[in-house]
Kinemage of the C-alpha trace (Angstrom):
@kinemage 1
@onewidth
@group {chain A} dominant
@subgroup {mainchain}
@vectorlist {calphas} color= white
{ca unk a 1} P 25.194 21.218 -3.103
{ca unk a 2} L 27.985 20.930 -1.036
{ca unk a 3} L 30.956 17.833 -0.988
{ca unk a 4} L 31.309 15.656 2.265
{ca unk a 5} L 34.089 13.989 2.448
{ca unk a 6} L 34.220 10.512 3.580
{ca unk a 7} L 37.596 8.013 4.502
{ca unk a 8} L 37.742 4.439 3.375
{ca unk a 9} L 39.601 1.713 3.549
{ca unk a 10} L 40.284 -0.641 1.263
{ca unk a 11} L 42.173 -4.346 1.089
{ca unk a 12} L 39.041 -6.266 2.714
{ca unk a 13} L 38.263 -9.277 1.318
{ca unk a 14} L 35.189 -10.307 -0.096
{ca unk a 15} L 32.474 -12.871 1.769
{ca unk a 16} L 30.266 -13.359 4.981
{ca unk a 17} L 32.646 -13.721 7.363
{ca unk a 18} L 34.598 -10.874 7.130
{ca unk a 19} L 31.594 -8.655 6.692
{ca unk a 20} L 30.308 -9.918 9.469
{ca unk a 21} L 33.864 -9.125 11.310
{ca unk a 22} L 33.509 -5.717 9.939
{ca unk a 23} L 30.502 -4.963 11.122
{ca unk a 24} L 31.150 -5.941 14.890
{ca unk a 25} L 34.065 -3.531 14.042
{ca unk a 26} L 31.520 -0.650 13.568
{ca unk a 27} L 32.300 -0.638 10.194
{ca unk a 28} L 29.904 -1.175 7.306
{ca unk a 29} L 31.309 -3.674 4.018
{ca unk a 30} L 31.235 -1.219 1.000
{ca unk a 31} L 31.873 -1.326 -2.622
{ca unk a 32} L 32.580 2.066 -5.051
{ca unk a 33} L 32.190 1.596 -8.652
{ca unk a 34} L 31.524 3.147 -12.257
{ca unk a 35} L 33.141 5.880 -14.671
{ca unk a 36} L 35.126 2.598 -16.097
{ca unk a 37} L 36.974 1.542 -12.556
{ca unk a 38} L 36.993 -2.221 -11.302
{ca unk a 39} L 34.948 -2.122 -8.510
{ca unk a 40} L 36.904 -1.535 -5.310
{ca unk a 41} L 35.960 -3.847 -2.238
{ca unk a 42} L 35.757 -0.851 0.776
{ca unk a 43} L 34.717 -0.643 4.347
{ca unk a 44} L 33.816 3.067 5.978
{ca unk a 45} L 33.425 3.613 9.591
{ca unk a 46} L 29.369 3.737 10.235
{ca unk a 47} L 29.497 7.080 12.573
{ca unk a 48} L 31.594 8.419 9.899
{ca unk a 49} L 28.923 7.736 6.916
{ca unk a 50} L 25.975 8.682 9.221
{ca unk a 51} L 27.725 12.306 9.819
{ca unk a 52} L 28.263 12.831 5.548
{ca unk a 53} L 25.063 12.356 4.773
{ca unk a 54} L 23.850 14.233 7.020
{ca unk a 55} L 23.316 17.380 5.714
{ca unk a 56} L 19.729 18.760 3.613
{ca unk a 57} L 21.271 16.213 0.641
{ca unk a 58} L 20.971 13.199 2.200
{ca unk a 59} L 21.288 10.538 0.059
{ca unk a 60} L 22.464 12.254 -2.796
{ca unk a 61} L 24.892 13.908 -0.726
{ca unk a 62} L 28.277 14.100 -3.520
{ca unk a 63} L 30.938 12.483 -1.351
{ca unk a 64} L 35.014 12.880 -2.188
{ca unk a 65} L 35.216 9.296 -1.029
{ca unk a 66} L 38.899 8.670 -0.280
{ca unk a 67} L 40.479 5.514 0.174
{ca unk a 68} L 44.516 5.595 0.325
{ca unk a 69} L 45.138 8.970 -0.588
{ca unk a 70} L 42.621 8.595 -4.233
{ca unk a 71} L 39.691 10.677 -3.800
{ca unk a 72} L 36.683 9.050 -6.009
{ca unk a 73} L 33.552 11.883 -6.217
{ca unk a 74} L 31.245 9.279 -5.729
{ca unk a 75} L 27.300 9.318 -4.541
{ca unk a 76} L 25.056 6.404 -2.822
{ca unk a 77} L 23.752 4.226 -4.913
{ca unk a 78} L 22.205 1.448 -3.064
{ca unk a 79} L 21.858 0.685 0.719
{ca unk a 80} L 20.848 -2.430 2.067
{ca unk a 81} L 19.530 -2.989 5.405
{ca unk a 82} L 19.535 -5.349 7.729
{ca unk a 83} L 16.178 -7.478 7.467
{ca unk a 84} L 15.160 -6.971 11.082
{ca unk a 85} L 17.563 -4.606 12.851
{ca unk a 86} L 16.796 -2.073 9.864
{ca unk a 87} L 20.535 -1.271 10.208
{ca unk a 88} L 22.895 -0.281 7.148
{ca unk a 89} L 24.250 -3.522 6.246
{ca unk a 90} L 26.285 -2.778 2.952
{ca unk a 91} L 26.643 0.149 0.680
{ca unk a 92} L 26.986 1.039 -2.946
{ca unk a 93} L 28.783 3.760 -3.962
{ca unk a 94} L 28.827 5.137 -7.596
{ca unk a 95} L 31.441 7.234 -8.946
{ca unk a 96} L 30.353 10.218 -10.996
{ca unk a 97} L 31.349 12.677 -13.344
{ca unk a 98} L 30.505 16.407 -12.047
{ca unk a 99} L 30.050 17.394 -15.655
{ca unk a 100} L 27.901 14.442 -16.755
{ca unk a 101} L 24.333 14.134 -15.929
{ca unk a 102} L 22.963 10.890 -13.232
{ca unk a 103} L 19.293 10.142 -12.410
{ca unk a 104} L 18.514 10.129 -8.915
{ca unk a 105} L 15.473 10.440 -6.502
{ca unk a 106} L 14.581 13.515 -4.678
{ca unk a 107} L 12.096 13.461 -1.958
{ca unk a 108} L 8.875 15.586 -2.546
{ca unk a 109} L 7.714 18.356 0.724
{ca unk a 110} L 4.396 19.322 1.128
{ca unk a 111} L 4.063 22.360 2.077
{ca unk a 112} L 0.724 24.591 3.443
{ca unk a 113} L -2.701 23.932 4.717
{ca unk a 114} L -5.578 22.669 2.361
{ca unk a 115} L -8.316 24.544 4.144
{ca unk a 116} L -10.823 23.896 1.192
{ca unk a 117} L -9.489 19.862 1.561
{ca unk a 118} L -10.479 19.995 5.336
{ca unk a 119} L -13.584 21.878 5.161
{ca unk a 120} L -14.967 19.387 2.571
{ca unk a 121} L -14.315 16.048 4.727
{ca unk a 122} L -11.003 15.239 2.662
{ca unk a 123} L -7.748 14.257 3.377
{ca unk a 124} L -4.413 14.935 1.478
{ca unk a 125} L -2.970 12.340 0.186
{ca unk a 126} L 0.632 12.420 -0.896
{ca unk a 127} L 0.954 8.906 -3.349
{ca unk a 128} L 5.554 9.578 -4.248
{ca unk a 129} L 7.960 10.633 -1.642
{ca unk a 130} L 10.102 10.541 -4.315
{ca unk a 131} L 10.904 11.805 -7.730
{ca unk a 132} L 13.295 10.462 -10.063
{ca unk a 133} L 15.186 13.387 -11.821
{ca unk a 134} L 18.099 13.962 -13.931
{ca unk a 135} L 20.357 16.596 -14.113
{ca unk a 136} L 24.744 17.295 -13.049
{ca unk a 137} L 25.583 16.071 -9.626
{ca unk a 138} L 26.067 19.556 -8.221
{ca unk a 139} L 22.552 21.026 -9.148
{ca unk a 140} L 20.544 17.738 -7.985
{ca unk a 141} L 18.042 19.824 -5.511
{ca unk a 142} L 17.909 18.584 -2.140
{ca unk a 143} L 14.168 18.252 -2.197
{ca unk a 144} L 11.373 19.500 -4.330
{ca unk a 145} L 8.223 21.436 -2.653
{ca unk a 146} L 4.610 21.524 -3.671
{ca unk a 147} L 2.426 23.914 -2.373
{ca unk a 148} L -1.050 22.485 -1.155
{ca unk a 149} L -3.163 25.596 -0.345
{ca unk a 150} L -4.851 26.000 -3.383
{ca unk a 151} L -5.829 22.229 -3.197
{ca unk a 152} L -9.781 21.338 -3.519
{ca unk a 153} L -11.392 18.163 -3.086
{ca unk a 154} L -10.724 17.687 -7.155
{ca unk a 155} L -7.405 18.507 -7.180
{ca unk a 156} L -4.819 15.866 -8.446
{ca unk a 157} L -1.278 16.523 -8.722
{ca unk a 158} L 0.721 14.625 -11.165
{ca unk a 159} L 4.823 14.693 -11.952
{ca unk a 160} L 4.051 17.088 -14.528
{ca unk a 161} L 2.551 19.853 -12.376
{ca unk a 162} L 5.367 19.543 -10.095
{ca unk a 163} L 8.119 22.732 -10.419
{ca unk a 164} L 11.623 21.665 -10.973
{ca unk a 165} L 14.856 23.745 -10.696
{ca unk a 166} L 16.432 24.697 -14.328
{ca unk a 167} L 18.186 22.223 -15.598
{ca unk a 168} L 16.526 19.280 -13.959
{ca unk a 169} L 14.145 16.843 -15.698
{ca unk a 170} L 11.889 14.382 -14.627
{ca unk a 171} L 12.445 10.578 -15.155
{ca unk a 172} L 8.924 9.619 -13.656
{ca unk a 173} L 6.317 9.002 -15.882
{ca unk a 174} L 4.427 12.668 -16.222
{ca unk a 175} L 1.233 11.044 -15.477
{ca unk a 176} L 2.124 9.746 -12.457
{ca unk a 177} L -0.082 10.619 -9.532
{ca unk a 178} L 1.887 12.505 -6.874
{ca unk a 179} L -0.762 14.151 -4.398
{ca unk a 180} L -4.338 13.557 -4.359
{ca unk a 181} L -7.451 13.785 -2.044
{ca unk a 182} L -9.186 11.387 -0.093
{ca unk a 183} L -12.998 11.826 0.943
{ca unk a 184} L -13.745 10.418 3.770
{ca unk a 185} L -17.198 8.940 3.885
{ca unk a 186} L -19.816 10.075 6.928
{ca unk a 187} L -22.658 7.254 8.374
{ca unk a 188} L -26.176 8.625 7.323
{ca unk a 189} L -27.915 8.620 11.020
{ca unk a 190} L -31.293 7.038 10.900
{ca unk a 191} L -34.054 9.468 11.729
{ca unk a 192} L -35.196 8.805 15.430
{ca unk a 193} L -38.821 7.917 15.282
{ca unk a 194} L -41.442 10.684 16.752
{ca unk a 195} L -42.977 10.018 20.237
{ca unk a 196} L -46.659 10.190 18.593
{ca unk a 197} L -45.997 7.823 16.190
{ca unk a 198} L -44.713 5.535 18.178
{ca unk a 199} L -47.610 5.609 20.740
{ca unk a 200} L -50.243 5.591 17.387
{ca unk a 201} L -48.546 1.887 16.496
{ca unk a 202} L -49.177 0.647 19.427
{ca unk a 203} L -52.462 1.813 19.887
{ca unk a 204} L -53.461 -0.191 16.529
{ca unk a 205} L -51.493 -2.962 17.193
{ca unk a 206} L -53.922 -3.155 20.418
{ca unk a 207} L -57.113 -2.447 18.757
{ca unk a 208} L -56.337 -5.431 16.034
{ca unk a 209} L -55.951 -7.832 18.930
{ca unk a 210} L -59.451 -6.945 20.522
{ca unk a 211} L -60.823 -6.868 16.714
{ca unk a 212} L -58.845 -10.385 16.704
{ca unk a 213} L -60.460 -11.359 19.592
{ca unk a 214} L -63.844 -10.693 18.815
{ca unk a 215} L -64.188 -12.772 15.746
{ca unk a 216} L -63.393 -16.154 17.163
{ca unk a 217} L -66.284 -15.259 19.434
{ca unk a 218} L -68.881 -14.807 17.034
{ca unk a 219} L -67.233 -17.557 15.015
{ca unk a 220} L -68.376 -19.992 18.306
{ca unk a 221} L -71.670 -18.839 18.809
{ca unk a 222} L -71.957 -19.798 14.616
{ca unk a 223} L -70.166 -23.195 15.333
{ca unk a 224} L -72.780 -24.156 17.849
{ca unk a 225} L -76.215 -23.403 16.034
């Protein structure tokens, strides 16, 4: 995994007004904590964070963050968003120690064509984007692949059947359902009624109504002896 570095500046004070001067400013209100610092009250330049992270990391993309001349190897902890706008609002960065282990979450790839899935009337159905891991900074694994051709309609992938790189362990519950199928149901069709039985209903249905008729007649000529 490779290092992006990324300036900041520090000296802004805390509260909503000057975040929300920052952030007309282009500029997102930070904070970078951990390995026994105070927390340090930051702003980076949004462009600036967009480009670092960037690269097949993403999130966990280890950043030299540097603010006046101290660099701080430091990773995203937490972004929050802006409730409609979906923009980055404020950021949390962690500081880390390369040689110490951190638990992150690494996105899950499918990757294949479950011909036996499709053939059967199923669908995949991938339940975690994410897995939480734990390993050193430098061998967290950009993203971790599962391989869906061998799936089946019966098939259920769970945390524990998913391959990680040496020296990475899983923090999600083994159990946990990763992929599964879905088997999507088909509408019986009602059988379409032959032509001769329909005809052979009516015809009765007719003969009933002259047998009908045919009894209150005889019924009269009883009435009026």
């Amino acid at each position: 995994m490779s290092d992006s570095v990324l300036i900041a500046e520090a000296g802004r004070t805390t509260g909503s007004a000057e975040s929300r001067r920052i952030r007309r400013e282009d500029r997102i209100p930070a904070v970078v904590y951990g390995q026994g610092m105070e927390p340090l009250s930051i702003s980076v330049n949004r462009r600036d964070l967009r480009i670092a992270l960037s690269g097949t990391a993403g999130m966990n993309t280890i950043l030299d963050l540097t603010v006046n001349g101290d660099v701080y190897p430091a990773i995203v902890k937490e972004v929050q968003r802006h409730p409609v706008r979906r923009t980055v609002a404020h950021v949390d960065f962690i500081q880390i120690d390369l040689t110490e282990e951190i638990t992150v979450s690494v996105p899950v790839r499918l990757e294949g064509e479950a011909k036996q899935v499709a053939m059967n009337n199923g669908l995949v159905d991938q339940q975690m984007m994410e897995i939480q891991v734990r390993t050193t900074p430098r061998n967290i694994p950009d993203e971790l692949v599962i391989d869906i051709n061998e799936m089946t309609v019966d098939t259920v992938i769970t945390v524990a059947d998913v391959d990680l790189p040496s020296g990475v362990t899983a923090v999600s519950a083994e159990d946990q359902t990763v992929v599964t199928v879905v088997t999507l149901r088909v509408a019986a069709e009602e059988p379409a009624a032959e032509e001769g039985e329909g005809e052979g209903a009516e015809g009765d249905a007719e003969a009933s109504d002259e047998s009908s008729d045919g009894g209150s007649d005889n019924s009269g000529d009883s009435d009026a002896d």
